[in-house]
C-alpha positions as CSV (number, residue, x, y, z in Angstrom):
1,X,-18.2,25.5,0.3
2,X,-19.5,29.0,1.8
3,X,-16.4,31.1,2.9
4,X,-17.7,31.2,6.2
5,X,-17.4,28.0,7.1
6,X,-14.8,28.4,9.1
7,X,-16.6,31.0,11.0
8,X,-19.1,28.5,11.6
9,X,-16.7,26.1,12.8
10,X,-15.5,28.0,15.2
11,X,-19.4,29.1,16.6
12,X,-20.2,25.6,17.6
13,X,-19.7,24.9,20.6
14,X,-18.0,21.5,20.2
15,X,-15.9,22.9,17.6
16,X,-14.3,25.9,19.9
17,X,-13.4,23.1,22.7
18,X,-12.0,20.4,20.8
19,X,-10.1,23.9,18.6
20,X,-9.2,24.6,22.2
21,X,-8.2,21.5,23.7
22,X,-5.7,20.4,20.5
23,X,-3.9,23.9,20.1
24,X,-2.7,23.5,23.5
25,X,-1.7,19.8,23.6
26,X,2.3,19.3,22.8
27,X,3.6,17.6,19.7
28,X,2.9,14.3,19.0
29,X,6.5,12.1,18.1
30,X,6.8,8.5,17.5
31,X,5.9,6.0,14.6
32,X,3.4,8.6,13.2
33,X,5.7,11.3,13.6
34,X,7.0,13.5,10.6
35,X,10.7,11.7,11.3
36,X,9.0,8.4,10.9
37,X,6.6,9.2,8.3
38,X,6.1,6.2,5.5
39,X,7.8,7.2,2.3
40,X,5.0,5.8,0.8
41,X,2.9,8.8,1.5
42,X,5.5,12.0,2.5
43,X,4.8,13.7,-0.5
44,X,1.4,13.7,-0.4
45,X,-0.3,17.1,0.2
46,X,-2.4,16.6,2.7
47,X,-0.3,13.9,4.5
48,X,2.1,16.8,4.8
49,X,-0.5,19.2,6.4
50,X,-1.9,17.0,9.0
51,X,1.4,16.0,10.2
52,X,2.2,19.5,10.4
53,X,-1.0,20.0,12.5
54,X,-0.3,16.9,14.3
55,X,3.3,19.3,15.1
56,X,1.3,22.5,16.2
57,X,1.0,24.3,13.2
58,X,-2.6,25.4,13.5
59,X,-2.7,26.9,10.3
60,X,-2.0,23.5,8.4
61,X,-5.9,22.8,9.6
62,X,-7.0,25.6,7.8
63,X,-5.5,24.9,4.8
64,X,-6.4,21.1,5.1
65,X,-9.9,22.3,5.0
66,X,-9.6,25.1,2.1
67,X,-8.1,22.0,0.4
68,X,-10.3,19.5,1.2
69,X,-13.7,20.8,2.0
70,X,-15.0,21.3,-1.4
71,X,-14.1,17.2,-2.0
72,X,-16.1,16.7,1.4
73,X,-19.2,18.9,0.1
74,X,-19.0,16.8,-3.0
75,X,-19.2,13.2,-1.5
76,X,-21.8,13.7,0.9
77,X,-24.0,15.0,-1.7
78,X,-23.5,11.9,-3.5
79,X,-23.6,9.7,-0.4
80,X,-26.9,11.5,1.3
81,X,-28.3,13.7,-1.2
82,X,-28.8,17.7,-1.9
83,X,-29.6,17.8,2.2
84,X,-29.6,22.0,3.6
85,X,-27.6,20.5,6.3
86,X,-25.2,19.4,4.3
87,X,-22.7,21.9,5.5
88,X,-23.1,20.6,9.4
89,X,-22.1,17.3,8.0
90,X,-18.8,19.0,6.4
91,X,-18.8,20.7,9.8
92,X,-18.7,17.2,11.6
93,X,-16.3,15.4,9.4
94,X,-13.5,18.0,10.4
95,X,-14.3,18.3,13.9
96,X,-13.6,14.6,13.8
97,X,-10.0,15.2,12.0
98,X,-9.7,17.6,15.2
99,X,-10.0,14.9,17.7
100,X,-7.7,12.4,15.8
101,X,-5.1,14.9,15.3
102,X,-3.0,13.5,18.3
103,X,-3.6,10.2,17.2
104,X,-3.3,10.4,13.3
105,X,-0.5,8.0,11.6
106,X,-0.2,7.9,7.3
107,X,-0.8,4.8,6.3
108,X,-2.4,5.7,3.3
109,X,-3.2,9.3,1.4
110,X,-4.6,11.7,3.7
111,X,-8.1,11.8,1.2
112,X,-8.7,8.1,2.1
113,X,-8.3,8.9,5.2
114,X,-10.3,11.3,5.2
115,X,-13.2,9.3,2.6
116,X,-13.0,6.9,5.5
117,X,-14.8,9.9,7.8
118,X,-17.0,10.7,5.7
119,X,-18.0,6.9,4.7
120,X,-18.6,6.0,8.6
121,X,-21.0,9.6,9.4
122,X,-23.0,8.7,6.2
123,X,-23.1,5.0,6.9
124,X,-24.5,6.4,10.6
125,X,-26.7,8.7,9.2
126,X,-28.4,6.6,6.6
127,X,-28.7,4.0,9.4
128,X,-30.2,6.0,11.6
129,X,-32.7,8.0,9.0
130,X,-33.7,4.3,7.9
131,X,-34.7,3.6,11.3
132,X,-37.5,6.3,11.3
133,X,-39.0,4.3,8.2
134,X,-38.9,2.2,5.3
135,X,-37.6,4.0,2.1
136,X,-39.5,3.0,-1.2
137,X,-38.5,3.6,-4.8
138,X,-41.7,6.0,-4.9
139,X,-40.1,7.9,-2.2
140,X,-36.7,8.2,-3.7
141,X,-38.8,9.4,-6.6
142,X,-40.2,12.4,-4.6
143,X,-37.2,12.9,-3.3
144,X,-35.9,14.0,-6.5
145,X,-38.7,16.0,-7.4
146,X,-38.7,18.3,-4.2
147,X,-34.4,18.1,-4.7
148,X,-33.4,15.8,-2.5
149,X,-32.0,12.2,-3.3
150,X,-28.4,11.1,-4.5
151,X,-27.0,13.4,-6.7
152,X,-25.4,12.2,-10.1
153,X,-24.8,14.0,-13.1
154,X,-24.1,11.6,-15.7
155,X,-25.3,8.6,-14.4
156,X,-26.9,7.3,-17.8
157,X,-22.9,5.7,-18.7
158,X,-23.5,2.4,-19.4
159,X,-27.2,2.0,-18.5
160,X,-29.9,1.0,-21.1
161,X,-31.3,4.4,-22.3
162,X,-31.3,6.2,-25.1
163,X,-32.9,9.3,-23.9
164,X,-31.5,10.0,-20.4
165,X,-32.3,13.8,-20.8
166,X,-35.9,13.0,-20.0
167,X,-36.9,14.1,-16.9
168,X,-38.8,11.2,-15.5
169,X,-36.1,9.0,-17.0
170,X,-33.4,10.9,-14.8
171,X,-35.5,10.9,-12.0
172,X,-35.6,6.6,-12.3
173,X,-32.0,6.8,-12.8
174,X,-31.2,8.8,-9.2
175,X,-33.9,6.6,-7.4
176,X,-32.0,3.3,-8.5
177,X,-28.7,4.8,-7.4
178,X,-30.2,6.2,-4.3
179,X,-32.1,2.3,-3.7
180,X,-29.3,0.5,-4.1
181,X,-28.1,-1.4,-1.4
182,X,-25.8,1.1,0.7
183,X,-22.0,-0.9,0.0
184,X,-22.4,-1.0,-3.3
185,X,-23.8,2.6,-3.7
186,X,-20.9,3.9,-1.8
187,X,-18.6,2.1,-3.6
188,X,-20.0,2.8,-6.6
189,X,-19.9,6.3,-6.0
190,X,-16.0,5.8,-5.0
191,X,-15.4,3.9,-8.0
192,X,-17.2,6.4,-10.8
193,X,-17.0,9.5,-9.6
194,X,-14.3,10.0,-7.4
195,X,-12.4,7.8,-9.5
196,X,-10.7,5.6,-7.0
197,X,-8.6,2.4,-7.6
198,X,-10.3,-0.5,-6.2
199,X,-7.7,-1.0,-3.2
200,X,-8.1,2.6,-1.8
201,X,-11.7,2.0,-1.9
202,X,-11.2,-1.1,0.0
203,X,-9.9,0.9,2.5
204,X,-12.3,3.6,2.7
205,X,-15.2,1.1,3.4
206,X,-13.5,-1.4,5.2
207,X,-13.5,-4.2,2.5
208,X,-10.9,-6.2,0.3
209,X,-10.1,-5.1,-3.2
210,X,-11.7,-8.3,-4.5
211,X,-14.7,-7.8,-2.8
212,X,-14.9,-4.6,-3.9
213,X,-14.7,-5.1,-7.2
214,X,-17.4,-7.5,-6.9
215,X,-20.0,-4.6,-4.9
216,X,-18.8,-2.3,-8.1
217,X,-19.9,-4.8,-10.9
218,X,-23.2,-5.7,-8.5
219,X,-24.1,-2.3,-8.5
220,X,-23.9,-1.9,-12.0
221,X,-25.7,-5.0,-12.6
222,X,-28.6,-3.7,-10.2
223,X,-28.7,-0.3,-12.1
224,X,-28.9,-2.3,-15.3
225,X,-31.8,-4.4,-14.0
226,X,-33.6,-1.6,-12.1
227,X,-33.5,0.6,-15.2
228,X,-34.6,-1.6,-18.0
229,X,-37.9,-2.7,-15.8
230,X,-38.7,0.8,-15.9
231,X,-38.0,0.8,-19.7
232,X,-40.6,-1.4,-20.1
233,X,-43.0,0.3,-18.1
234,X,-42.1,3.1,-19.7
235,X,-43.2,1.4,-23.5
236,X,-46.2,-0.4,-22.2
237,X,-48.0,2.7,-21.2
């Protein structure tokens, strides 16, 4: 992340007010209080931070976004592709940490949490960007070659290629990621690359750790399916 984003953060408009509004509110106590804070999770980081900024330490939000804004960047890039607004996305998911500061209680590590943000804007964005049109696997293509699409690095683990390194090859790989249906992308993307355990991921999209297991191995089998049809292709022309 740019190290003005927190100059940025403070031009929009939204962002002053809400800045505003919480620096002046009193302390939140009770069950989500630091006192009453679940063992489970006091000694995570960034549990530690936001109930500090939950307490009126203002400059426990700016570390909780020099901490986790890069993470942020990261998993919307996966989630919606190499998008230029990518950074009023980052933007949005921390204004929304803003207005649940009064509110916040640990029940689970703050980056959960916080994947649980960052799951529900891209779920509404991807939502809403579907409703302007249909997306195709040709698209997704095109995506890739003018940079957009998801954006994976090693996606060829497990997947029937032997020469991932070819372009058009990569470019199938990201479009079958990018088409798969959106639960099992996400959760994929939770699974392999941020390298969650199944029952954190559950909570980050809202599922059961059974059914997300099932989603993972879905997606994989999808992949699988998606990619060797384009093998084929591939050897008959």
């Amino acid at each position: 992340m740019p190290q003005s984003f927190m100059w940025l953060m403070g031009q929009r408009p939204e962002c002053r007010k809400a800045l505003r509004k919480t620096a002046t509110s009193p302390a939140r106590h009770g069950s989500g209080g630091v006192q009453h804070m679940k063992s489970d999770f006091q000694a995570d980081p960034g549990v530690r931070l936001m109930m500090a900024y939950q307490g009126g330490d203002e400059a426990a939000f700016d570390e909780l976004v020099q901490r986790y804004s890069g993470q942020v960047f990261a998993l919307l890039t996966r989630f919606l592709g190499r998008r230029s607004d990518r950074e009023d996305f980052v933007q949005e998911v921390f204004l929304r940490v803003v207005r649940a500061r009064e509110r916040y209680t640990p029940t689970a590590r703050f980056s959960t949490w916080l994947y649980r943000i960052v799951f529900n804007l891209s779920v509404n964005e991807t939502e809403r960007k579907a409703g302007k049109g249909q997306v195709t696997m040709s698209s997704l293509v095109k995506d890739q070659e003018e940079g957009g699409g998801v954006d994976f690095e090693d996606e060829d683990a497990e997947l029937p290629s032997d020469n991932l390194e070819r372009l058009d090859v990569v470019q199938a790989v990201q479009a079958a990621i990018a088409a798969l249906p959106e639960a099992q992308r996400m959760a994929l993307v939770l699974a392999k690359y941020e390298e969650l355990p199944y029952d954190e991921i559950g909570r980050v999209v809202g599922s059961s750790e059974k059914a997300v297991k099932s989603m993972v191995h879905r997606a994989r089998e999808n992949l699988r399916a998606s990619l060797a049809a384009f093998m084929e292709e591939e050897q008959a022309s």
